[in-house]
Backbone bond lengths (Angstrom), bond angles and torsions (degrees), N, CA, C in turn:
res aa  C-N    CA-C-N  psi(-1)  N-CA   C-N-CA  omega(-1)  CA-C   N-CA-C  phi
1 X - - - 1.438 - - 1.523 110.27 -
2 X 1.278 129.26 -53.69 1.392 149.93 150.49 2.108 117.85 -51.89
3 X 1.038 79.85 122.03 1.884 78.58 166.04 1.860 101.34 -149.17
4 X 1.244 95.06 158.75 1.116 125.09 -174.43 1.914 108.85 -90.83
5 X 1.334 135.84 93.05 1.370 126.48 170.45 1.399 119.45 -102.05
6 X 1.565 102.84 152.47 1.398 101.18 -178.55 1.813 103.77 -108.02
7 X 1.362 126.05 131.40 1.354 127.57 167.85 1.347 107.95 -127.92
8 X 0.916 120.33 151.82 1.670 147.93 161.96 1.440 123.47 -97.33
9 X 1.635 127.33 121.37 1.135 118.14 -168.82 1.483 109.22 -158.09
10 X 1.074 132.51 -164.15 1.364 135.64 167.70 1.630 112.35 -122.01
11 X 1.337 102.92 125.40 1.520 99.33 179.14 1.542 103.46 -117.75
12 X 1.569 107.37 150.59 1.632 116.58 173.99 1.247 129.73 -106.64
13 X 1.364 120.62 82.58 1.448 107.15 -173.05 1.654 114.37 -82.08
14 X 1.568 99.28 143.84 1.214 119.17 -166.82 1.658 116.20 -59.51
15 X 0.772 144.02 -162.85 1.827 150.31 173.75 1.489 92.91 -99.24
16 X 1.545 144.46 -45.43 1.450 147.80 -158.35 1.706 91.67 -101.58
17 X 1.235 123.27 5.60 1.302 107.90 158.23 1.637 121.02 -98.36
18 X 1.502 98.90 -10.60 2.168 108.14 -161.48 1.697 77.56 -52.02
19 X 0.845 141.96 -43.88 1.890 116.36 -151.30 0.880 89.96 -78.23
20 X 1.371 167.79 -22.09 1.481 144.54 155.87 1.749 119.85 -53.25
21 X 1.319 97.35 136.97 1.793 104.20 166.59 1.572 108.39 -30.93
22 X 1.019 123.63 139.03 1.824 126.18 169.82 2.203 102.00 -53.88
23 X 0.953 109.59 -45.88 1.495 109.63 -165.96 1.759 107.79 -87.17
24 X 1.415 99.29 -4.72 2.079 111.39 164.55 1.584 94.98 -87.62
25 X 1.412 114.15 -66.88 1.405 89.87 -164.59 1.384 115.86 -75.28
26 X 1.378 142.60 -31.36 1.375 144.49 152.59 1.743 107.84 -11.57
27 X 1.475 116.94 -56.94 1.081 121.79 -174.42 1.951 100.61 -61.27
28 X 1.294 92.42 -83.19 1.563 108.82 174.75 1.571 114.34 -11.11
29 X 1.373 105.76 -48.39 1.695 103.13 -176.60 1.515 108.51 -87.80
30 X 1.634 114.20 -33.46 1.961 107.60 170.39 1.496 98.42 -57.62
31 X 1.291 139.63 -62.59 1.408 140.05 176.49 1.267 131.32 -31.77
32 X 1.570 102.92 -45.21 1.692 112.81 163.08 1.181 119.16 -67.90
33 X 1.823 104.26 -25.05 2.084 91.29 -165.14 1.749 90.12 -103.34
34 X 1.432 140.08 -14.87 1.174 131.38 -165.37 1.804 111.37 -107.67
35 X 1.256 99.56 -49.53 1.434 98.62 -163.44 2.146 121.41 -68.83
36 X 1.424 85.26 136.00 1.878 93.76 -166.28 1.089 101.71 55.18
37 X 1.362 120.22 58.67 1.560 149.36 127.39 1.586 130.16 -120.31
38 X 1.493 109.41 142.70 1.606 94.22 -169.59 1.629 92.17 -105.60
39 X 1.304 109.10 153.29 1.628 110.67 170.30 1.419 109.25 -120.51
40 X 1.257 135.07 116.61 1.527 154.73 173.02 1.594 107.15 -9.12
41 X 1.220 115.81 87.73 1.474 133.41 160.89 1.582 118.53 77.07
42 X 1.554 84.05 43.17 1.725 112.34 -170.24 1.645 83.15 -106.10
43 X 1.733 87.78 -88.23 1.538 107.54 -163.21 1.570 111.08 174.24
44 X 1.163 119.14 176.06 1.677 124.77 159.36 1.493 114.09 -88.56
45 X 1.891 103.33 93.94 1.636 106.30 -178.27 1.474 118.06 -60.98
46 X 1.490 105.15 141.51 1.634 118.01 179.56 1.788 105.37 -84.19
47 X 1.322 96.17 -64.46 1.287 99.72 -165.44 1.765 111.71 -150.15
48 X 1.511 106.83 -165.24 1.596 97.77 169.22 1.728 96.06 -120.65
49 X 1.371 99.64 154.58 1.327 118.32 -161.85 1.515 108.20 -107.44
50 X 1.237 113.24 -67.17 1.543 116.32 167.69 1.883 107.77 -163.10
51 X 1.495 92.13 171.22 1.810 104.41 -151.73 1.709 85.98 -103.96
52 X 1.337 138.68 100.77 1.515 143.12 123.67 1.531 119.32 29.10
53 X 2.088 70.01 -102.14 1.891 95.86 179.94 1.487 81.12 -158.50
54 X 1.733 79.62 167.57 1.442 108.63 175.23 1.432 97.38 -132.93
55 X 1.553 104.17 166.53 1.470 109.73 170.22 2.081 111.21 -110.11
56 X 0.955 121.65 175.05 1.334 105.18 175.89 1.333 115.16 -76.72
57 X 1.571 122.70 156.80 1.374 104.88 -157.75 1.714 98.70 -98.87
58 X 1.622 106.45 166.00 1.578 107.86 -166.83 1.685 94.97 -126.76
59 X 1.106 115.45 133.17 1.505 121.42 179.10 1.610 96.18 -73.99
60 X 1.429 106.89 133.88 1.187 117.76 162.62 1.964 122.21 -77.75
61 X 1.180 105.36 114.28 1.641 103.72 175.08 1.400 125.22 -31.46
62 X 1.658 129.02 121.52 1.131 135.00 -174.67 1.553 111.07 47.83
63 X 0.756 122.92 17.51 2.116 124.90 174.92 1.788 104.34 -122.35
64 X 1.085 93.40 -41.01 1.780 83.78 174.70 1.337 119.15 87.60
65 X 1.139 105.04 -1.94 1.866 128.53 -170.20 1.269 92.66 -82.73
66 X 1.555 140.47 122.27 1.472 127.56 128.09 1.007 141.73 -72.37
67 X 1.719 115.62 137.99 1.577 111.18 -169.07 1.261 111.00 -121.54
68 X 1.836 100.20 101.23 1.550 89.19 170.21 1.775 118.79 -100.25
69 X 1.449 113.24 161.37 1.257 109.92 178.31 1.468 119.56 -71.74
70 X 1.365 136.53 161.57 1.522 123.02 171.77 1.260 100.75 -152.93
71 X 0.961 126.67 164.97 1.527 160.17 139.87 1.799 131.65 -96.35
72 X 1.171 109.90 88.31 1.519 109.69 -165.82 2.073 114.24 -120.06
73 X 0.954 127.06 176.05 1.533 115.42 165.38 1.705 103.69 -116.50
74 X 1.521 99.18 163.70 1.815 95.25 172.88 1.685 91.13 -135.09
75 X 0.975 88.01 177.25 1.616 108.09 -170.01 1.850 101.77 -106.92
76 X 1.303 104.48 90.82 1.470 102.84 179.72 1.798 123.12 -100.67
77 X 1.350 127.46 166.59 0.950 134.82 -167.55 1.531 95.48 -129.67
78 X 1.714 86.18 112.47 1.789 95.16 177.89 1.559 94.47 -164.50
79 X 1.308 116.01 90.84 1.507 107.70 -168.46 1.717 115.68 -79.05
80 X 1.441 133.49 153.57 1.367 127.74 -158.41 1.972 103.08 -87.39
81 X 1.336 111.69 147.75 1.544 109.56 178.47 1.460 107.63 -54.00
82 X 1.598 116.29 133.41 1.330 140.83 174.71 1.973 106.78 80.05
83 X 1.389 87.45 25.47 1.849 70.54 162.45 1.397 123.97 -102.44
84 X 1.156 121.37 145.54 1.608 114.86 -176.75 1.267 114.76 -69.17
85 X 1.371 146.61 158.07 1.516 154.28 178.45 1.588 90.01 -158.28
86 X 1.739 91.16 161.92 1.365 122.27 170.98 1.586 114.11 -115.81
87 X 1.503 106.82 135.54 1.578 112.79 179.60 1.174 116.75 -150.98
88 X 1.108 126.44 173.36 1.740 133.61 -167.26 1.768 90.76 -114.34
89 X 1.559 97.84 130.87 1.842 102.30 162.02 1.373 96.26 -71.33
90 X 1.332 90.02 136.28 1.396 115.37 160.44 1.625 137.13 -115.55
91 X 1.371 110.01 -23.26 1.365 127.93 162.90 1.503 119.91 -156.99
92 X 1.462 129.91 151.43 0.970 160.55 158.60 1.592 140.22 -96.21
93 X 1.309 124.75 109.17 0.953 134.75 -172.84 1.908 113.30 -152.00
94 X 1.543 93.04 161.48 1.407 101.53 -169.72 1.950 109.19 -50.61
95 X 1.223 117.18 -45.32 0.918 122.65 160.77 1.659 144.31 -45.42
96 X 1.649 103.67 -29.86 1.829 107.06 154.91 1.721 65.65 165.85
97 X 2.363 85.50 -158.42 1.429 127.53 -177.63 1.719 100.15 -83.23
98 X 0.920 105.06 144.34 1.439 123.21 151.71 1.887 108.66 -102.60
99 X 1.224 121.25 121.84 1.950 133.20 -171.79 1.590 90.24 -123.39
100 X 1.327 110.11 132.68 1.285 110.96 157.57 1.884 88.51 -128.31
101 X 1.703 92.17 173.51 1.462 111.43 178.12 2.221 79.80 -123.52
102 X 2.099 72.24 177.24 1.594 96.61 176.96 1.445 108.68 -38.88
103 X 1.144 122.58 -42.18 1.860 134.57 -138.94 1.588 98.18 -117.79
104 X 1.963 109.19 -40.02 1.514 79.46 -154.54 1.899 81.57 -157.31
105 X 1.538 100.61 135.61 1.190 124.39 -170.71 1.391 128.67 -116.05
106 X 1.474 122.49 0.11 1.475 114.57 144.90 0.779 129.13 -63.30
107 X 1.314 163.13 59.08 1.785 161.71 91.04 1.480 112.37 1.76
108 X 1.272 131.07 122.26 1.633 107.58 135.62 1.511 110.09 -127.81
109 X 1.052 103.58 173.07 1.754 111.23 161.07 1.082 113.53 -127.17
110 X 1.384 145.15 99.16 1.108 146.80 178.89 1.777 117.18 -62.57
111 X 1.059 116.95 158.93 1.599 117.81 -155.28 1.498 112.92 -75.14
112 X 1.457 115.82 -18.84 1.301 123.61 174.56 1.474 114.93 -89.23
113 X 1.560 115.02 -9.78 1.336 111.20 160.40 1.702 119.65 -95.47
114 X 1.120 122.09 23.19 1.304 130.40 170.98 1.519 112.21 -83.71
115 X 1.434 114.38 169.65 1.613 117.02 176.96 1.801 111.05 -60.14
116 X 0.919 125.11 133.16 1.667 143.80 -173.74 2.206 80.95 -64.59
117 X 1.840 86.28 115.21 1.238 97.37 168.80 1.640 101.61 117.74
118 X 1.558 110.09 -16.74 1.505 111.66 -160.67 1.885 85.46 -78.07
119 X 1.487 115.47 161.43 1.224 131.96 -175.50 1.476 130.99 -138.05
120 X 1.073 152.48 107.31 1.605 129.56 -170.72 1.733 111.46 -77.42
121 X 1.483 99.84 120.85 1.892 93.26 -173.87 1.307 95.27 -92.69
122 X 1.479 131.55 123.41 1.478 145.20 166.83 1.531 103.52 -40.41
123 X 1.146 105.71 -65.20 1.887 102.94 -172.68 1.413 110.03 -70.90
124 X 1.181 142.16 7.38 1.479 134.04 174.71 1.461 86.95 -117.69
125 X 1.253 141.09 -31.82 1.266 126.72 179.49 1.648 115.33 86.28
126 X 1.649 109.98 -6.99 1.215 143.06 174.23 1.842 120.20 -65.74
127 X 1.225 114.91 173.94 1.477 118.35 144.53 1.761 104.26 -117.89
128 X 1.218 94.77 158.03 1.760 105.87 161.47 1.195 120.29 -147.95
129 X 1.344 131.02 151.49 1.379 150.72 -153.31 1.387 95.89 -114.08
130 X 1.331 130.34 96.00 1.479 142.26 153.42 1.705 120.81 -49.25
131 X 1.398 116.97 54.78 1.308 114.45 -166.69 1.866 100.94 -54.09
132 X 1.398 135.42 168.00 0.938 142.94 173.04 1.574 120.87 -64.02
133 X 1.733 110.04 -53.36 1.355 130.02 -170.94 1.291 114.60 -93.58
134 X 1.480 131.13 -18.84 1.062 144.26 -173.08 1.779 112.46 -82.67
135 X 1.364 116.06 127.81 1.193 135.77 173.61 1.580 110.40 -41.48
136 X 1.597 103.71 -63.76 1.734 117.54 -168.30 1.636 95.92 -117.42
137 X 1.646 95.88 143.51 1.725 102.03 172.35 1.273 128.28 -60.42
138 X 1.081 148.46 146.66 1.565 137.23 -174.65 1.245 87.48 -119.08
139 X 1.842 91.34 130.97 2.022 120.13 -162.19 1.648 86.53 -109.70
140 X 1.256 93.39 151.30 1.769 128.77 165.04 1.585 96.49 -93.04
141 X 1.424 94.13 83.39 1.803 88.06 176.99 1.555 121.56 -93.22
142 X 1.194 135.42 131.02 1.488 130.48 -162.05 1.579 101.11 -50.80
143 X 1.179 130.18 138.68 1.151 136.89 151.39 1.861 92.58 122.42
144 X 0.888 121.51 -14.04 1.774 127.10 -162.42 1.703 100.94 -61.64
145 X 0.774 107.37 144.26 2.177 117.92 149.49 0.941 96.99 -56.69
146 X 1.610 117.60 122.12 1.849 94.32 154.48 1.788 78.40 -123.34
147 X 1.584 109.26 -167.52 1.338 130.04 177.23 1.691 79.90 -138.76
148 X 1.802 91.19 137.68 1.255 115.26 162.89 1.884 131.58 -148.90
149 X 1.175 91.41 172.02 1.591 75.67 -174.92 1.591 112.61 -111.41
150 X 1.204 128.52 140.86 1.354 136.37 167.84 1.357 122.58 -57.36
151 X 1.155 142.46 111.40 1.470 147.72 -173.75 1.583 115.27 -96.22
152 X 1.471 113.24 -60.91 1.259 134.70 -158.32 1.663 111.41 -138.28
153 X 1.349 136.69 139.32 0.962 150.51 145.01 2.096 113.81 -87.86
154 X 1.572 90.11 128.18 1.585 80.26 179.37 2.063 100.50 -119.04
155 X 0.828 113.50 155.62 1.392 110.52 -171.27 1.858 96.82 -129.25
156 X 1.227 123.32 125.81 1.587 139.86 152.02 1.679 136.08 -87.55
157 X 0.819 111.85 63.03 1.682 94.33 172.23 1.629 133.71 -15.29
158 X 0.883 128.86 113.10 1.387 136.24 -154.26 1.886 96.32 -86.92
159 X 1.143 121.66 106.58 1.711 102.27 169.06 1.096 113.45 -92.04
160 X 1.344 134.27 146.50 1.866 122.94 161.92 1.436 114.32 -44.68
161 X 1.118 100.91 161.82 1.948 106.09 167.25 1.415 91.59 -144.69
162 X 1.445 95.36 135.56 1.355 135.94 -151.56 1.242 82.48 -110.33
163 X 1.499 125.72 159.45 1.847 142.10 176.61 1.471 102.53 -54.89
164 X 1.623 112.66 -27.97 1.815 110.34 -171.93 1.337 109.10 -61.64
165 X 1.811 102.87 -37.70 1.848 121.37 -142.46 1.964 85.22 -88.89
166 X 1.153 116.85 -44.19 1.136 109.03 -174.86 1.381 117.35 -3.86
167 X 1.104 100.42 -99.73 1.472 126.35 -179.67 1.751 123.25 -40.70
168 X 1.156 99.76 -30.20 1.830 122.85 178.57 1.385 113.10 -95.25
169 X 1.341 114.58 1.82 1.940 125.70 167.56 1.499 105.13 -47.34
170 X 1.065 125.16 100.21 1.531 83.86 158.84 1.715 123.35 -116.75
171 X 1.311 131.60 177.12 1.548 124.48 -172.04 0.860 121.42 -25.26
172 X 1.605 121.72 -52.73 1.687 133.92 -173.33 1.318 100.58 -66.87
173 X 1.422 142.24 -7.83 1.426 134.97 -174.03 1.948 102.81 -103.59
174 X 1.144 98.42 -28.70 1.198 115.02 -176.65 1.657 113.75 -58.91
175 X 1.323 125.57 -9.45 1.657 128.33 -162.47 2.001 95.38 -58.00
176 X 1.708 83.73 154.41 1.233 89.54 173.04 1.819 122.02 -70.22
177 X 1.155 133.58 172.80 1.461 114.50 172.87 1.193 109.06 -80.68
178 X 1.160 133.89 -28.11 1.858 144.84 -169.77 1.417 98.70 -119.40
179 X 1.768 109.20 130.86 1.569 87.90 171.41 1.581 75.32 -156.24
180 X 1.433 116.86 154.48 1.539 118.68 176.98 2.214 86.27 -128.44
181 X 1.849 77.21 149.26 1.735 91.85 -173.16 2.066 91.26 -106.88
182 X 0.985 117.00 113.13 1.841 132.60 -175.23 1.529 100.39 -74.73
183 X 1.265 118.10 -177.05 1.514 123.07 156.36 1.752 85.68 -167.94
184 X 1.507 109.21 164.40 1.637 138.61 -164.77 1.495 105.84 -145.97
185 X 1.762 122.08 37.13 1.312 103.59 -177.06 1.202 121.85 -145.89
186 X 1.735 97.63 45.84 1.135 125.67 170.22 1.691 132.54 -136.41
187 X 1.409 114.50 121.47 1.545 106.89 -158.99 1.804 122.88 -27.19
188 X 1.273 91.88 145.09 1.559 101.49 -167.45 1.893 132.73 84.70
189 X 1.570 94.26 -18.79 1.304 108.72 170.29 1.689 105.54 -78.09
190 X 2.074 100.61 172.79 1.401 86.23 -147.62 0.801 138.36 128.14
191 X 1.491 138.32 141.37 1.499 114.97 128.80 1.339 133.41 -46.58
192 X 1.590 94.87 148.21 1.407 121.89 -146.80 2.105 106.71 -73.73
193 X 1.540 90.77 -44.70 1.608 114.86 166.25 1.487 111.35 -49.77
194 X 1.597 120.51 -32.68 1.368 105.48 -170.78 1.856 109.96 -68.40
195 X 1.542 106.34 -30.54 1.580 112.33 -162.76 2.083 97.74 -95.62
């Protein structure tokens, strides 16, 4: 679920940072520009992990900013296809589950990756799992534990929107940059109560 990456970059520490140790504020500024951000077919970064190398730092002309080079790792969140995780439903629709975790809430499960028998009931606004032997259906109720499995990673390019684009966004432009596609239709997936 966790991996370890290595990037290389240039960081700028400010003039109101020099009273910090070089390897405090080094951190401080990878932390500000990386963490609970996803970077394009990295992952969604957690944090910074540890500092490499550095290069010596070079004052930038009339800005006062130094830029030294580094090499550091971060602690990213990009889990591998078919691993199990735990998440809370969060929405329902004809189309599948929406699962988020503590940190990160693009999940879906689309309805054809559910257990064979599962159904969307219009008036509960729900899904339910039509087990065979079972008396009453067992519902995907919003807020539940389920365990699911990872299928697909989808990745978006993020463009700016400019004051023009505002208004001319529309949903389909709107995707998240990180989004993983789940499935529930294999024993033990689910809620946790059903097994």
């Amino acid at each position: 679920m966790f991996i370890l990456t290595t990037i290389s970059d240039l960081v700028q520490i400010r003039p109101e940072d020099f009273s910090k140790f070089s390897a405090v504020a080094i951190e401080d500024n990878i932390n500000e520009k990386y963490a609970n951000k996803v970077v394009q077919n990295i992952g969604l970064c957690i944090g910074f992990y540890d500092l490499l190398k550095s290069s010596d730092g070079l004052i930038g002309h009339g800005t006062g900013l130094v830029n030294v080079n580094v090499t550091f790792r971060l602690i990213v969140f990009r889990p591998f296809k078919g691993e199990i995780l735990l998440g809370k439903i969060t929405g329902s629709s004809e189309e599948g589950l929406k699962i988020g975790m503590e940190f990160f809430s693009d999940i879906t499960v689309p309805g054809d990756l559910l257990f064979d028998g599962s159904e969307y009931d219009i008036a509960e606004n729900l899904w339910a799992w039509h087990y065979p032997d079972a008396p009453e259906p067992h519902w995907y109720d919003i807020g539940e534990v389920v365990r699911f499995r990872v299928e697909a990673e989808e990745w978006h390019d993020q463009r700016p929107t400019g004051p023009d684009r505002m208004e001319a966004q529309t949903v389909s432009e709107s995707k998240p940059p990180y989004s993983l596609i789940a499935s529930m239709a294999i024993d033990g997936l689910g809620r946790p109560a059903w097994w």
